[in-house]
PABA-105861 format. One line per field, with one value per residue (C-alpha): x, y, z; residue number from 1. Coordinates in steps of 0.001 Angstrom, whole numbers, plus 524288, in hexadecimal, padded with zeros to 5 digits. Example, Ala and Ser with C-alpha at 12.3 -4.5 7.8 and 13.67 -1.06 7.14 Angstrom:
REM PABA-105861
px <- [8300C, 83566];
py <- [7EE6C, 7FBDC];
pz <- [81E78, 81BE4];
pos <- [1, 2];
//
This chain:
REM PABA-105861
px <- [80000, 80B94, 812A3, 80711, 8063A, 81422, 81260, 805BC, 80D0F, 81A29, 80F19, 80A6E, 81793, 81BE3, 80F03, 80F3C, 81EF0, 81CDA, 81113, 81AB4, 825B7, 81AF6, 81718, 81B0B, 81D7B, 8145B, 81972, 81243, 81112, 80E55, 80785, 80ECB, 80442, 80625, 7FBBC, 800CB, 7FADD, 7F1E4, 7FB2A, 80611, 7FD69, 7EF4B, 7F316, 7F020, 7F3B9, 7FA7A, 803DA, 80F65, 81DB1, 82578, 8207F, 8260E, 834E2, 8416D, 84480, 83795, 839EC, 846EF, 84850, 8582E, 85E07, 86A01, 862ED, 85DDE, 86A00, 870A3, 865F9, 86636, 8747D, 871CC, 867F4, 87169, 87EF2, 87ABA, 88102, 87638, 86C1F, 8732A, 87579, 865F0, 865ED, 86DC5, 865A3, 85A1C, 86203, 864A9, 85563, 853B7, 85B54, 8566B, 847B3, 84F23, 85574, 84850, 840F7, 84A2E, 84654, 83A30, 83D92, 845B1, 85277, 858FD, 868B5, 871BF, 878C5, 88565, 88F4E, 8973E, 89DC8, 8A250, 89BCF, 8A1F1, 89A4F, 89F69, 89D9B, 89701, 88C31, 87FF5, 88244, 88F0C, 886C6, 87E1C, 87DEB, 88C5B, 889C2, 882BB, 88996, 88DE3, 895BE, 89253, 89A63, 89DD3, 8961D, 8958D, 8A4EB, 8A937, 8A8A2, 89AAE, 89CF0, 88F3D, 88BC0, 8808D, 8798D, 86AB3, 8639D, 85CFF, 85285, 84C57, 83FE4, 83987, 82A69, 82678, 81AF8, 819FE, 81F0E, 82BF3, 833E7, 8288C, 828EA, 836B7, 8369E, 82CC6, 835A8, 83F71, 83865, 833AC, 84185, 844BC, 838C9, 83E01, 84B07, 84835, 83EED, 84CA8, 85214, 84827, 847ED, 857B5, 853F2, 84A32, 85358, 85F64, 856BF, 852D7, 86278, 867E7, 85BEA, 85E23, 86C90, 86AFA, 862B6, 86BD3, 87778, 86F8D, 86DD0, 879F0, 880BB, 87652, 878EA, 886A9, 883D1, 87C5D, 8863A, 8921A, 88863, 88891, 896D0, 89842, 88C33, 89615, 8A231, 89AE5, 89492, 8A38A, 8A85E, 89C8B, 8A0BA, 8B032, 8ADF4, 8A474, 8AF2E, 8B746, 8AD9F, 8AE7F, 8A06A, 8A13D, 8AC5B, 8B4E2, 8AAA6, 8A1C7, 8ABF5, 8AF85, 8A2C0, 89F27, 8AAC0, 8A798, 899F2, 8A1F1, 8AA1A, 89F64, 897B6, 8A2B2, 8A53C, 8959B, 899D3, 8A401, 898A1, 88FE6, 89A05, 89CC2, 88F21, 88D54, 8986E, 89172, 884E9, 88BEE, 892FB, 88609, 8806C, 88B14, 88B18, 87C32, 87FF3, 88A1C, 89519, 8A0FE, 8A19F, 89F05, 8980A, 88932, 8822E, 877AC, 87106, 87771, 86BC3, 86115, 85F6C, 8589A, 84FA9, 84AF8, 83D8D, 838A8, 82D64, 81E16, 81D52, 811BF, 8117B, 807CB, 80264, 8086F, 803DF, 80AEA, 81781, 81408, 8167F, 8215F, 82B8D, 835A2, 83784, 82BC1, 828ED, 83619, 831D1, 82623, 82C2C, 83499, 829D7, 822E5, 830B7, 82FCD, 821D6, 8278A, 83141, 82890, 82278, 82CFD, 83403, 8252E, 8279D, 834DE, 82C85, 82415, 82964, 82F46, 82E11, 838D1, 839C9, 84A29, 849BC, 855B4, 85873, 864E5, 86D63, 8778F, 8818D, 88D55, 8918A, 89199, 88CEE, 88108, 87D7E, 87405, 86D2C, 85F0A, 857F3, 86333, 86A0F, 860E3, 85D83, 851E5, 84C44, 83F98, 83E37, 836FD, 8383C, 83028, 83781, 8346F, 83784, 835D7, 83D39, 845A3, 8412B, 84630, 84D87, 840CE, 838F9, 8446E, 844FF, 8356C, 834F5, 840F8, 838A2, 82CC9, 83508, 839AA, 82D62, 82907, 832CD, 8303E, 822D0, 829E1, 83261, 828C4, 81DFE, 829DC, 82BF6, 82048, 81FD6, 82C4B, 82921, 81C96, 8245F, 82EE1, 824CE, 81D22, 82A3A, 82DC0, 821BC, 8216A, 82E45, 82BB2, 82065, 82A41, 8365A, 82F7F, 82A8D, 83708, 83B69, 83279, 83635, 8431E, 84433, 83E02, 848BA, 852EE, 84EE1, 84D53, 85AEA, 860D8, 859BF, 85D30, 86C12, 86C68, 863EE, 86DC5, 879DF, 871A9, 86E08, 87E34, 880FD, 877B4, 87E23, 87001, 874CD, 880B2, 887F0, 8832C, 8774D, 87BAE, 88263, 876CC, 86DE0, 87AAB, 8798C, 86B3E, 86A34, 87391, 86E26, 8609A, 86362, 86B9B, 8602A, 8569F, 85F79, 85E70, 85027, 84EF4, 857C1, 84ED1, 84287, 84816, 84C4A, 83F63, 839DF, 84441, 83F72, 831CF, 8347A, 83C38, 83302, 82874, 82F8A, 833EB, 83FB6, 8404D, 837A4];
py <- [80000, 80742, 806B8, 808B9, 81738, 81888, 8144F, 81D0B, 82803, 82613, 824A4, 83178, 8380D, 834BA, 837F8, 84452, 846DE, 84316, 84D71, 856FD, 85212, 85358, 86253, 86BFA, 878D3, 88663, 88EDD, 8980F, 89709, 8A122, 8A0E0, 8A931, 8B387, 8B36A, 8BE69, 8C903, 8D3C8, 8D2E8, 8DAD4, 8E1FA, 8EBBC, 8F104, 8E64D, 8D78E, 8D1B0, 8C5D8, 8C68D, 8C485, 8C909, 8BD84, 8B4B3, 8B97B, 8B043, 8B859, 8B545, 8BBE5, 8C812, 8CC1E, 8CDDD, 8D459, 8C797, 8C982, 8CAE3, 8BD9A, 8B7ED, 8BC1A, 8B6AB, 8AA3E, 8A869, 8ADF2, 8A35E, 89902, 89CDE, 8A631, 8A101, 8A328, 89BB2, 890F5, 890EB, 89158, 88645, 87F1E, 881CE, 87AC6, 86F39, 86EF0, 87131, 865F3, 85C30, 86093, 85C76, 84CEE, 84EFB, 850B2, 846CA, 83BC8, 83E7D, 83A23, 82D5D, 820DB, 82013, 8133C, 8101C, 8042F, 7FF90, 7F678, 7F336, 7E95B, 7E92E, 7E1E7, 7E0AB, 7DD11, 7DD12, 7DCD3, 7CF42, 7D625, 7DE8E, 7DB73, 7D5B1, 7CF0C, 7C7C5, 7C1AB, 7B364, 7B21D, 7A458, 7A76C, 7A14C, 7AACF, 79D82, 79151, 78ECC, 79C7A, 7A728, 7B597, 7BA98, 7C528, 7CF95, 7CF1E, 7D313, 7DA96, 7DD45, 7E3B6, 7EBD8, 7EF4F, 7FB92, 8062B, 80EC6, 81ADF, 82338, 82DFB, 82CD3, 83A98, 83C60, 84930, 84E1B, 8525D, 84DF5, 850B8, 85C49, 85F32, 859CA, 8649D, 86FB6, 86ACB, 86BEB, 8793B, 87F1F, 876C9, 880CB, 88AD1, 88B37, 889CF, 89784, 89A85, 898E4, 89E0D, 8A9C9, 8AB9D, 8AB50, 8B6C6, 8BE03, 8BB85, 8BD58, 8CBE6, 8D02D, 8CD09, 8D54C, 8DE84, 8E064, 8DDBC, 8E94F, 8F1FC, 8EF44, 8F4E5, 90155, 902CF, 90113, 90BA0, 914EA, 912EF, 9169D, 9227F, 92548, 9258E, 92DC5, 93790, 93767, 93AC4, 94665, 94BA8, 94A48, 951F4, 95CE5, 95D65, 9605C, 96A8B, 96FE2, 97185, 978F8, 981A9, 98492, 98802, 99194, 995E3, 99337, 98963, 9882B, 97D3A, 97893, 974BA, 96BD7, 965F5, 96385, 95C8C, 95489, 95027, 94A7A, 942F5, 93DB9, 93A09, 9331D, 92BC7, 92708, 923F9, 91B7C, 91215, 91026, 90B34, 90435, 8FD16, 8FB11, 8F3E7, 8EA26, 8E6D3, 8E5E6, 8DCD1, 8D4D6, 8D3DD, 8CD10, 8C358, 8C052, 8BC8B, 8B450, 8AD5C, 8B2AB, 8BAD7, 8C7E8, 8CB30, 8D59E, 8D262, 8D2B6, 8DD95, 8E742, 8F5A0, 8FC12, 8F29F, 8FA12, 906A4, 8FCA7, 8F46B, 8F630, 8F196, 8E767, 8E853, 8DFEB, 8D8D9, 8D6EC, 8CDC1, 8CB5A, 8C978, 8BB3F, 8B7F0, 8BA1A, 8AE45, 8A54D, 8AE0A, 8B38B, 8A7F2, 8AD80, 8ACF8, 89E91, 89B44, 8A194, 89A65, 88C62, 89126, 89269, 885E9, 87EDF, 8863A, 882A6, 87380, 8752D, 87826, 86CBF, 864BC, 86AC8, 8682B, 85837, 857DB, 8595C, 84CBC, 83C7D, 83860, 828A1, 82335, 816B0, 80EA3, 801AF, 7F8E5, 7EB1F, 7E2D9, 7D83C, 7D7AC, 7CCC2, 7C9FF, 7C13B, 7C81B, 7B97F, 7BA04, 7C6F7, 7C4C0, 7B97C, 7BD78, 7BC0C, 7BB5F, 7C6E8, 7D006, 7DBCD, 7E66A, 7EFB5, 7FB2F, 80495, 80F52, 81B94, 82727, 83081, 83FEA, 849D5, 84A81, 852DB, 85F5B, 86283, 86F63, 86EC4, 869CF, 8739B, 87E0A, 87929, 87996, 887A8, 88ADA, 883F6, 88DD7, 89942, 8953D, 8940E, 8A110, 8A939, 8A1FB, 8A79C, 8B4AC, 8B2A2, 8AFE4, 8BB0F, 8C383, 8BE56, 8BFF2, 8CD33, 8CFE2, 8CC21, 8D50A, 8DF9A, 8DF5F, 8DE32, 8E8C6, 8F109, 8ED2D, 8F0F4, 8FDBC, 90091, 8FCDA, 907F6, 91153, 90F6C, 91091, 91E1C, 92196, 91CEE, 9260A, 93162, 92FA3, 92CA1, 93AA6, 94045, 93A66, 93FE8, 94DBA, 94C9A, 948C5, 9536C, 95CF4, 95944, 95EBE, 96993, 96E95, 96CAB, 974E7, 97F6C, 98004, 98251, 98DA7, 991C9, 990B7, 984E4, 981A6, 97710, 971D9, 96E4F, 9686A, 961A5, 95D7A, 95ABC, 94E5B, 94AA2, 94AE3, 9438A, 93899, 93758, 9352A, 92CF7, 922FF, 9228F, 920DB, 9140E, 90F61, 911CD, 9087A, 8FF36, 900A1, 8FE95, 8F04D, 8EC14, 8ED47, 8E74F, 8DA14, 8DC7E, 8DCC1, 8D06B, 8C9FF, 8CDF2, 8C758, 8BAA1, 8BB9B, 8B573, 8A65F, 8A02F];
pz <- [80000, 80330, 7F682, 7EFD7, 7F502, 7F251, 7E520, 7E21E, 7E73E, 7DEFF, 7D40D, 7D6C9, 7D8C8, 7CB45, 7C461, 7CB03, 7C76A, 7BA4F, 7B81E, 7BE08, 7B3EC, 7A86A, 7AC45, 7A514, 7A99B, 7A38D, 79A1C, 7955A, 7854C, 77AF6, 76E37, 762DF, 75CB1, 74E30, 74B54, 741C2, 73B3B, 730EE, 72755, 7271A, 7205A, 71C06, 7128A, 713F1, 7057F, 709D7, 6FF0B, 70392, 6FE70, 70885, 70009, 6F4A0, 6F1A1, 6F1F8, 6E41C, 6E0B9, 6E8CA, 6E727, 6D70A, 6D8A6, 6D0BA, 6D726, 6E454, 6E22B, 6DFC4, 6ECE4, 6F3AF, 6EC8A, 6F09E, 6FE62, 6FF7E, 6FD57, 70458, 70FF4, 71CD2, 7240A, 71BE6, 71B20, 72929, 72B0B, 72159, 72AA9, 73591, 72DDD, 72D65, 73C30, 73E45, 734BD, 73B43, 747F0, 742D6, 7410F, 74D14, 75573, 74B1F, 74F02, 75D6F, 75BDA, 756B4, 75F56, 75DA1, 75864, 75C05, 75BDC, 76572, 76437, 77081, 77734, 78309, 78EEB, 79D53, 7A9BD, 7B58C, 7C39D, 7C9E9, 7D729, 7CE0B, 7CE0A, 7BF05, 7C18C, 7CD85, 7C55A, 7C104, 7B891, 7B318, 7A6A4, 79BDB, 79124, 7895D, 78E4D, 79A5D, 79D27, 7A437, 7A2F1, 7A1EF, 7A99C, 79E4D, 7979E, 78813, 783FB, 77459, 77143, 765CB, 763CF, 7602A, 76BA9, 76788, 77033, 76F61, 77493, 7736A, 76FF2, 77964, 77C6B, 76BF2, 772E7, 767CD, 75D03, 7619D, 76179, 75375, 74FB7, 75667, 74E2F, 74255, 744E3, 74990, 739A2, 7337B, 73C07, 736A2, 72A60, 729BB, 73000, 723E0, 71D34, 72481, 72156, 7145D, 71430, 71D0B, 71324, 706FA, 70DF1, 712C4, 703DC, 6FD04, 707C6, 705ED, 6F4F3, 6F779, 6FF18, 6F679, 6EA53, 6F1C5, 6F4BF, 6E6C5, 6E32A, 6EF42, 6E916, 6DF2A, 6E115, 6E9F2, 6DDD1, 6D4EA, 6E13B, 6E08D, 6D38C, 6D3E1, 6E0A5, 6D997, 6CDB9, 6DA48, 6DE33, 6D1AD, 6D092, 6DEDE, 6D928, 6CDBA, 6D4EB, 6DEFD, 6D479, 6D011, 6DE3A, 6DF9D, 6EB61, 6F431, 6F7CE, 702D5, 6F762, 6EFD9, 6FE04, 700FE, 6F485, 6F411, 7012D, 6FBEE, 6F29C, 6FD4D, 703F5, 6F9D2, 6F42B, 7045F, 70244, 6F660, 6FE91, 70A16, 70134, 6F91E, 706C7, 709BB, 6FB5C, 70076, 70BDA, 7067F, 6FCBB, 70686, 70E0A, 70440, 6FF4F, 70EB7, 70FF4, 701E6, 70879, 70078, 701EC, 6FCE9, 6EEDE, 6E6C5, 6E775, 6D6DC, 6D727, 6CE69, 6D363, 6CADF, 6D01A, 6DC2E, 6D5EA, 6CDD7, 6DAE3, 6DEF6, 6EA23, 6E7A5, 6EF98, 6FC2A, 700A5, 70EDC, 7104D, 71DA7, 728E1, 72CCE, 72044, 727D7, 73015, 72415, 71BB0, 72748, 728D2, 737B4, 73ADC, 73685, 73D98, 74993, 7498D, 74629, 7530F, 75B4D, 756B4, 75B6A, 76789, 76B19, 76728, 7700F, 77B4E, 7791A, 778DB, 78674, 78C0C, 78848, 79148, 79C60, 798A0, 798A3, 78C2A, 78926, 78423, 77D9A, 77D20, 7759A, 7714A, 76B4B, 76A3C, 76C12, 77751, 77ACB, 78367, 776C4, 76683, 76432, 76CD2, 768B8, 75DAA, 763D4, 764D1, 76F0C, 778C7, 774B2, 771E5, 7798D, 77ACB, 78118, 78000, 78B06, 78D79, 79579, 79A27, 79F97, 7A423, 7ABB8, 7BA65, 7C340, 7C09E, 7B1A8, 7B26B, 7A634, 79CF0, 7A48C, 7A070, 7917E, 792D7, 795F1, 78CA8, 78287, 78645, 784FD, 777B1, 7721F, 778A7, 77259, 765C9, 767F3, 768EC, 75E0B, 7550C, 7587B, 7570D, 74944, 745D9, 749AE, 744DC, 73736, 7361C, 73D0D, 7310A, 725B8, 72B64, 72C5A, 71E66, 71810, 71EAE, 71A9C, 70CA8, 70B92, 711CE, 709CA, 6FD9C, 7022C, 70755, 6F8F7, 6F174, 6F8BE, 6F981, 6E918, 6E86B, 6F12F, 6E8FB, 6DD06, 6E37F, 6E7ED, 6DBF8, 6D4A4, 6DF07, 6DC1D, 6CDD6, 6D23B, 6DC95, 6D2DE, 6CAA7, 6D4D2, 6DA3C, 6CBA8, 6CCE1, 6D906, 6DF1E, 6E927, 6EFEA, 6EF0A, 6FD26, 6F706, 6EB9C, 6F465, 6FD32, 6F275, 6EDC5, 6FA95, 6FDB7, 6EFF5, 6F338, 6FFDB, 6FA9D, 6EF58, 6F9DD, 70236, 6F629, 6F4FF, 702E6, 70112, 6F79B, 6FE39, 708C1, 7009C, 6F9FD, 709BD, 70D21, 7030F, 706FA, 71503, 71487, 709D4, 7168D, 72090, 71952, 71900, 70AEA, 703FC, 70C26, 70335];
pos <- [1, 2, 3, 4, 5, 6, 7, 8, 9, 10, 11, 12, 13, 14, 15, 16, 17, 18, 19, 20, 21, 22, 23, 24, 25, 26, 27, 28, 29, 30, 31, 32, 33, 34, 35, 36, 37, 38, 39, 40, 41, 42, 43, 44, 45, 46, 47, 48, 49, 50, 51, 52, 53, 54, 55, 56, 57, 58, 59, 60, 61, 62, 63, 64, 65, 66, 67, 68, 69, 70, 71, 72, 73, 74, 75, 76, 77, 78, 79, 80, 81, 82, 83, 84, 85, 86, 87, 88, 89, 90, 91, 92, 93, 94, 95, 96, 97, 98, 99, 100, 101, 102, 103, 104, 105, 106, 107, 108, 109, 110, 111, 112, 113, 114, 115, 116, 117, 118, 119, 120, 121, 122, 123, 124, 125, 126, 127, 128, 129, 130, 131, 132, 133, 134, 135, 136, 137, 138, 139, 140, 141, 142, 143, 144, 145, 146, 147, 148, 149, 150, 151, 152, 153, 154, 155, 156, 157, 158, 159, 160, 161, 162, 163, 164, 165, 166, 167, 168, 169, 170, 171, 172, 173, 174, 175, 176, 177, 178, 179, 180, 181, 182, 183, 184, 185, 186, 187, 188, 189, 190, 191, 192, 193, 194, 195, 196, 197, 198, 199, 200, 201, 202, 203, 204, 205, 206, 207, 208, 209, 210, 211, 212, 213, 214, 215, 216, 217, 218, 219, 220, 221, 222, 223, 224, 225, 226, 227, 228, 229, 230, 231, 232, 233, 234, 235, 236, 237, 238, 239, 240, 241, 242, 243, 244, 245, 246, 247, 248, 249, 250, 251, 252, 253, 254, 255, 256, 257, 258, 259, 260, 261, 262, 263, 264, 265, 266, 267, 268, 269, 270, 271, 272, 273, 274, 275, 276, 277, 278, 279, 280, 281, 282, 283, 284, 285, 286, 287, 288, 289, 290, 291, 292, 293, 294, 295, 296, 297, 298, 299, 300, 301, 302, 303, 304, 305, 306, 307, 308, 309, 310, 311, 312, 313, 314, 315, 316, 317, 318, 319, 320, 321, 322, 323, 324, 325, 326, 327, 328, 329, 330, 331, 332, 333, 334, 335, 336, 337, 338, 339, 340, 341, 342, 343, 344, 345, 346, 347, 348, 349, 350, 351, 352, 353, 354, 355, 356, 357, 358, 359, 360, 361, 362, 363, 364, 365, 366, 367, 368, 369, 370, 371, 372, 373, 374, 375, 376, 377, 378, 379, 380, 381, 382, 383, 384, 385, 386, 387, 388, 389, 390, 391, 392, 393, 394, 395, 396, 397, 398, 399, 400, 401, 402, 403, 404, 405, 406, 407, 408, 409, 410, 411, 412, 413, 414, 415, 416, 417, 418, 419, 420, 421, 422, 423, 424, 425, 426, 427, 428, 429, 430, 431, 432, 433, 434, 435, 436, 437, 438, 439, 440, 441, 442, 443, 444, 445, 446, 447, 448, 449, 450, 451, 452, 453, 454, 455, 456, 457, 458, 459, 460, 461, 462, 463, 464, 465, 466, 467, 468, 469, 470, 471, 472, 473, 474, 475, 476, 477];
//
């Protein structure tokens, strides 16, 4: 009667421990919100530039051809390339959890037990030949297979196989995003080094119209109708603009170098139309909405294939704290004698077992990768609101600077061809003696000044263009 209680109470004891070992602790959870605006506009056509291929968009031949060869030798792609691979094998790795493992196993040895242990006491006169009984040192031979398995009840390792394959989609909208981001920097820079030959050469013709005003400036000195002031302060225009000419002829290396460095090569001149730049016009974008960036953003779908592994993960920390069944089987032959060894059924050995084994006392450390595990998929929560927003954020700036730019464009085309009008006027009025030569020599610079930033405008214009093209998710597919 006794050991009965003791036995119902040792019952209850472990039932009670093991519900203990099987609870796991709160953590508060939170839903991502993937509500955006209606449009980015008054507008809701849903057609959609993104979705346009890069070959289509960009129509600069030699454009295309750097970022053909950019697609195939940049460092960094291929290193994302290679991080698809390890993603890859990673989706085997967890795969080949989930099914038993098979080995071999092949020994021999030799076994000598003390006479005073509890084997060396036992009965020694078995015969191992006839007339002899066990020697002193035992030979043993064996070989056989062993197999092992985890039952997956609680999806621990199906769901570690599914993190797996969404960290595999993940990177590869990694790569896909490194695309679109390459694709943009070349146009960007392609764009930047056409402005630049042509703010060079703006820049020459406004050396040679100085050196003509200097000239002009001389021969009225000699006429004693300016002083020397006047001839020094027109040669130091033409000072300064030919100093002008070496800044930009160093910023047309690096823009150059930039490029063969995103292409993976060394330094060489890049093949581009000088004269293109003045013909370029910057093509309509359609928005679309913004829901569409869901689908066409490669951050954003890697962000979300990050939080779907995060919310796996959970899920698998949560199966630590529950018993795992494990199942060990093996079959062979083992002998003291190679010429006994394949004699069936007196060799041969086997064995199935199974285990179910959990977690009892001190699980600090599963409780610690539990709430680690929480935290992860929290900020991938975070992470991919904030991509979200991110992305509208950029389209919305994009498009908003495209209006602006072209308006800045209009006026600032006028200006220029004020200036430059105003330049021959004021040669014509000093000639008259009805200016000075300050403002002949304004009127140069003022002209200069405005045709370099007509440029820059224009560079400006095409960027945006590329950007709002990236920020929609264009150039990966």
């Amino acid at each position: 009667m006794f050991k009965q209680k003791i036995y119902k109470i040792l019952g209850l004891a472990i039932i009670v421990a093991t519900y203990n070992a099987c609870k796991v602790p709160d953590f508060a959870q939170r839903n991502e919100h993937k509500n955006t605006p209606a449009s980015f506009n008054t507008s809701v056509d849903s057609t959609n530039t993104g979705a346009v291929q890069w070959r289509s968009f960009f129509t600069d031949p030699n454009l295309v051809n750097l970022i053909d060869t950019a697609l195939k030798n940049n460092q960094e792609l291929n290193i994302t390339l290679q991080e698809i691979e390890v993603a890859k094998n990673e989706i085997k790795a967890k795969k080949g959890e989930l099914l038993p493992t098979v080995g071999y196993r092949v020994g021999a040895g030799l076994d000598k037990v003390g006479r005073y242990t509890s084997s060396g006491a036992g009965d020694a006169s078995t015969e191992i030949t006839p007339g002899k009984g066990v020697p002193e040192v035992l030979p043993d031979y064996a070989f056989g297979l062993q197999a092992n398995w985890e039952a997956d009840i609680w999806h621990k390792l199906r769901n570690s196989k599914k993190a797996a394959v969404d960290r595999y989609l993940s990177s590869v909208e990694g790569k896909n995003f490194v695309i679109t981001n390459l694709i943009a920097e070349i146009a960007n820079t392609y764009y930047e080094l056409l402005a630049q030959d042509n703010q060079l050469e703006i820049v020459k013709q406004n050396i040679a119209l100085q050196s003509n005003a200097l000239e002009l400036m001389k021969i009225q000195k000699q006429a004693t109708r300016v002083t020397e002031l006047a001839v020094r302060k027109f040669e130091a225009e033409v000072l300064s603009s030919k100093s002008l000419e070496f800044d930009i002829q160093q910023d047309i290396t690096e823009s150059e170098n930039k490029i063969n460095y995103l292409l993976g090569r060394f330094p060489q001149p890049i093949v581009r139309d000088r004269n293109a730049f003045s013909l370029l016009v910057p093509p309509a974008i359609q928005a679309g909405l913004p829901a569409q960036l869901l689908a066409n953003r490669p951050d954003i779908k890697q962000a979300e294939y990050d939080l779907e592994a995060a919310k796996l993960d959970v899920k698998v920390a949560k199966a630590q704290f529950y018993p795992s069944l494990g199942i060990s089987a093996s079959i062979g032959y083992q002998a003291f004698n190679p010429s006994y060894l394949l004699r069936t059924p007196e060799s041969l050995i086997y064995s199935l077992a199974g285990d179910l084994a959990g977690p009892l006392i001190n699980r600090n450390a599963i409780k610690a990768e539990y709430l680690t595990a929480n935290a992860k998929q929290l900020q991938a929560v975070f992470n991919y609101e904030k991509t979200i927003l991110n992305g509208y954020i950029e389209v919305a700036n994009q498009i908003s600077n495209i209006s602006n730019l072209q308006k800045s464009y209009d006026l600032k085309s006028k200006q220029v061809v004020a200036l430059t009008q105003s330049i021959e006027i004021s040669n014509d009025l000093f000639r008259a003696a009805r200016a000075d030569y300050f403002e002949v020599l304004m009127t140069q610079r003022d002209a200069l000044q405005s045709k370099l930033e007509l440029i820059e405008t224009k560079k400006q214009q095409l960027n945006a263009v590329v950007n709002i093209y990236h920020a929609l998710g264009g150039g990966w597919n």
